[in-house]
N, C-alpha and C positions, 0 to 999 in steps of 0.2 A: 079907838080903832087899833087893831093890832096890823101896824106896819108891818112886818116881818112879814106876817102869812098874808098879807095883803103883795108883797113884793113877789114871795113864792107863787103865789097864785097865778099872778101878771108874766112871771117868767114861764111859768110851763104851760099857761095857755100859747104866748110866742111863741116857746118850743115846739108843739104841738102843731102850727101851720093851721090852723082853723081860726078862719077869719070871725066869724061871732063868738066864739070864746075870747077872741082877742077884742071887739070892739065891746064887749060886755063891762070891760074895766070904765069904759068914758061914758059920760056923758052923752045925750044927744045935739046936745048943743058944743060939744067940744071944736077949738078952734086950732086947727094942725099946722103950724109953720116948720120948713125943710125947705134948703137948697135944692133936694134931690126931686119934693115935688114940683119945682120952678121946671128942674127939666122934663118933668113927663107928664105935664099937664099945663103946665105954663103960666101957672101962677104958684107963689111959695108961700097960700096962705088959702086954706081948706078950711071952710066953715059947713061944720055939724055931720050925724056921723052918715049921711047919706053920701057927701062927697066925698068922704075920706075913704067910705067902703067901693066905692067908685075906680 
């Protein structure tokens, strides 16, 4: 794998504000922990990429 372009990649989708560019990097089973989802969803632990895109 080439990390590099793999990181490029993952940055300018972020940049980009489009959210299935951006969840395209994860998995669908990807498991999301943040503080900052604790506050806006009220739990700081997101499993798979239906809640995350939520």
């Amino acid at each position: 794998m080439d990390f590099e372009a793999f990181a490029e990649a993952w940055e300018a989708a972020w940049n980009s504000h489009d959210l299935d560019r951006i969840l395209a990097h994860y998995s669908d089973d990807i498991v999301f922990r943040s503080h900052k989802a604790m506050r806006l969803v009220g739990t700081g632990e997101l499993r798979g990429k239906a809640a995350l895109r939520a």
